[in-house]
C-alpha positions as CSV (number, residue, x, y, z in Angstrom):
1,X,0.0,0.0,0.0
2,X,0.6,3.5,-0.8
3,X,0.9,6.8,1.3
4,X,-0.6,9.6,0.6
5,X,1.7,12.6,1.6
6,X,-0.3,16.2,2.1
7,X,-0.2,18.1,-1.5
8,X,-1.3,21.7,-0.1
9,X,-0.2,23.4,3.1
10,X,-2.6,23.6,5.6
11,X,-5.0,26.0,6.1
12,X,-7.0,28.0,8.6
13,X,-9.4,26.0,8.1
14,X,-8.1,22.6,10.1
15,X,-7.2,24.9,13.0
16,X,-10.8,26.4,13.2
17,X,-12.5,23.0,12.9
18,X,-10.8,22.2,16.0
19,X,-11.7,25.0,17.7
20,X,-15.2,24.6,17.2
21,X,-15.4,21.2,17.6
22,X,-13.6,21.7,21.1
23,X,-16.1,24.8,21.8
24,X,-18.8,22.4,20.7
25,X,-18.1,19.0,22.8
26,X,-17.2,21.8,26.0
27,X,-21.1,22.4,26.1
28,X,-22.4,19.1,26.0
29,X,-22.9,17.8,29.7
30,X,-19.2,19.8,30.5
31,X,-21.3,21.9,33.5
32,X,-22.4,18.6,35.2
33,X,-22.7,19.3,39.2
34,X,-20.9,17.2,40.8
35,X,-22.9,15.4,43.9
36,X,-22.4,16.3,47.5
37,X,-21.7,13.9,49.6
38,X,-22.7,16.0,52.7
39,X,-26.1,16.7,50.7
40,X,-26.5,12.8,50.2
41,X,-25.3,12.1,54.3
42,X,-28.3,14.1,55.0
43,X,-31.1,12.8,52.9
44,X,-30.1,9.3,54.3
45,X,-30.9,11.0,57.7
46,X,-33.9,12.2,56.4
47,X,-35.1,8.6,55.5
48,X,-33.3,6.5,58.9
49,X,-35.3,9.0,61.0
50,X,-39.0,8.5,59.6
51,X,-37.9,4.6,59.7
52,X,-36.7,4.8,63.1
53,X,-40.3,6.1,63.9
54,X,-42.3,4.2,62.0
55,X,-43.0,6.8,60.3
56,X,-44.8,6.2,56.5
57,X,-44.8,9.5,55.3
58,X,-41.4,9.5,55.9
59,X,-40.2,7.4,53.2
60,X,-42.6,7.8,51.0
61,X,-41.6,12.1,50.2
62,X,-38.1,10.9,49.5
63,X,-39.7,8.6,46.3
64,X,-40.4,12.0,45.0
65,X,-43.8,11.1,43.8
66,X,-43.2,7.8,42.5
67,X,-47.0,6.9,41.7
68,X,-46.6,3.7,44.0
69,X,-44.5,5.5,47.3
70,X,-47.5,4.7,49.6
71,X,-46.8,1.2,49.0
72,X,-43.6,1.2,48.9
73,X,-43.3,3.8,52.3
74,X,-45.8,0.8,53.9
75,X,-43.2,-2.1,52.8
76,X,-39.8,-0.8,54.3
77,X,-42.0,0.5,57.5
78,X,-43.4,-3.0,58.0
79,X,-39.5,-4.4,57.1
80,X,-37.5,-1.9,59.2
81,X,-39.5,0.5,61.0
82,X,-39.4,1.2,64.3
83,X,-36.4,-0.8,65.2
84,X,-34.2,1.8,66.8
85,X,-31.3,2.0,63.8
86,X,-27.8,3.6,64.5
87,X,-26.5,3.0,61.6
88,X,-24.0,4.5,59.0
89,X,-23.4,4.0,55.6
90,X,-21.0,3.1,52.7
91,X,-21.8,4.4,49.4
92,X,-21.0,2.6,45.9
93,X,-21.2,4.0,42.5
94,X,-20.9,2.9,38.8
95,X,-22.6,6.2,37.6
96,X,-22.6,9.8,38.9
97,X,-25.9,10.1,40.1
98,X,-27.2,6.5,41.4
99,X,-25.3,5.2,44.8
100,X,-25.8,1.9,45.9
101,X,-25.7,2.4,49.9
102,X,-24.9,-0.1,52.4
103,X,-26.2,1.0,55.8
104,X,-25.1,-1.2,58.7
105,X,-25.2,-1.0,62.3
106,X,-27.3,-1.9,65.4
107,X,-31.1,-2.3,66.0
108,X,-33.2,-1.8,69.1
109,X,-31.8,-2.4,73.2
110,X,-30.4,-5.6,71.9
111,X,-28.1,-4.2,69.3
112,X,-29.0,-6.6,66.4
113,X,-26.9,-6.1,63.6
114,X,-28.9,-4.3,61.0
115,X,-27.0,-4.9,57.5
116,X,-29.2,-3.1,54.2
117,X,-28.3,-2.3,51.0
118,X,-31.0,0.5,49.3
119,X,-30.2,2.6,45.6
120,X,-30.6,6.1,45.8
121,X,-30.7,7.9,42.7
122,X,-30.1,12.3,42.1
123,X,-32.2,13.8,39.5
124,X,-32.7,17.8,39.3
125,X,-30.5,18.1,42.3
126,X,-32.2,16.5,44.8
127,X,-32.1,12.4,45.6
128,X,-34.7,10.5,45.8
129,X,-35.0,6.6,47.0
130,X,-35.1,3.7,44.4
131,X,-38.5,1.9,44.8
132,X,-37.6,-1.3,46.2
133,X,-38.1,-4.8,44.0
134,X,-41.6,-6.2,43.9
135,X,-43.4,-3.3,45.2
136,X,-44.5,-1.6,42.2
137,X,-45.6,-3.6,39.6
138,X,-43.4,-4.0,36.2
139,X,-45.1,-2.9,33.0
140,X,-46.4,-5.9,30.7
141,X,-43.0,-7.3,28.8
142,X,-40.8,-5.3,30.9
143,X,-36.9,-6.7,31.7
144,X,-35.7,-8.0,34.6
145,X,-33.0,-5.7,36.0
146,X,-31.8,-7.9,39.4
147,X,-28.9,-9.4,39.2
148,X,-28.6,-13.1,39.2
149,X,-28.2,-15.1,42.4
C-alpha cells in the first residue's frame, strides 16, 4: 500500500475546525454538578429517621412522587421500622448520580446487627430513593433488572 503525503499546506481551516469542535463538545454535559456527599449524608438521615419512627410519610416524600411510594413507604415501614437503627453508611457508585448504599449497624436495646443495602438515585438536584423490588408492579414485557443469584 501506498501513502498519501499532504499536496497543499494547511490552512485555517483545520485549526478552526478544531476550535469549534472543542467549543462544541465543552457544552455538551461539560457543567455537570458534581454530587455532595454532605447533601447525600443528610437525605439518608432524612429517610433513617421516619424509619426509626415508623413513620410512612417519611419514606414515601423521599420517592419523589413515584405513583406507588405509599406502597412502597408501607413495605420498608413494616420491614425496618421502628427498630431503633444507629447506623452508618458506605456508598458505591458505577454512575454519577445513582449510589448503591450499604447501611449497617445496630437495632433496638439488643443491638441486632442491621446490614441493608437501598439505591438512591439524584435527578434535578435532589435524591430521591429507588422503589424497592416487587413493590411496584413491572409494565407488561418489561426486563428483569436484578442481578442473578
Amino acid at each position: 500500500m501506498g501513502r498519501i503525503g499532504r499536496t497543499k499546506p494547511p490552512g485555517i481551516g483545520v485549526p478552526l475546525a478544531a476550535a469549534l469542535c472543542a467549543a462544541l463538545l465543552s457544552g455538551c454535559g461539560g457543567a455537570e454538578e458534581k454530587a455532595d456527599p454532605a447533601d447525600q449524608d443528610r437525605f439518608l438521615g432524612r429517610y433513617v429517621t421516619p424509619l426509626n419512627a415508623a413513620d410512612e410519610p417519611g419514606p414515601a416524600g423521599l420517592l419523589r412522587g413515584h405513583p406507588n411510594g405509599g406502597d412502597d413507604a408501607r413495605a420498608r415501614i413494616a420491614a425496618y421500622g421502628g427498630q431503633d437503627w444507629d447506623v452508618t453508611w458506605q456508598r458505591t457508585s458505577e454512575f454519577p448520580d445513582v449510589r448503591s448504599v450499604r447501611l449497617t449497624g445496630t437495632s433496638g436495646d439488643r443491638k441486632r446487627p442491621v446490614a441493608v443495602v437501598e439505591t438512591v438515585n439524584r435527578e434535578d438536584g435532589h435524591w430521591s430513593l429507588t422503589p424497592r423490588d416487587g413493590v411496584a408492579p413491572k409494565p407488561p414485557g418489561a426486563a428483569d433488572a436484578t442481578r442473578p443469584r
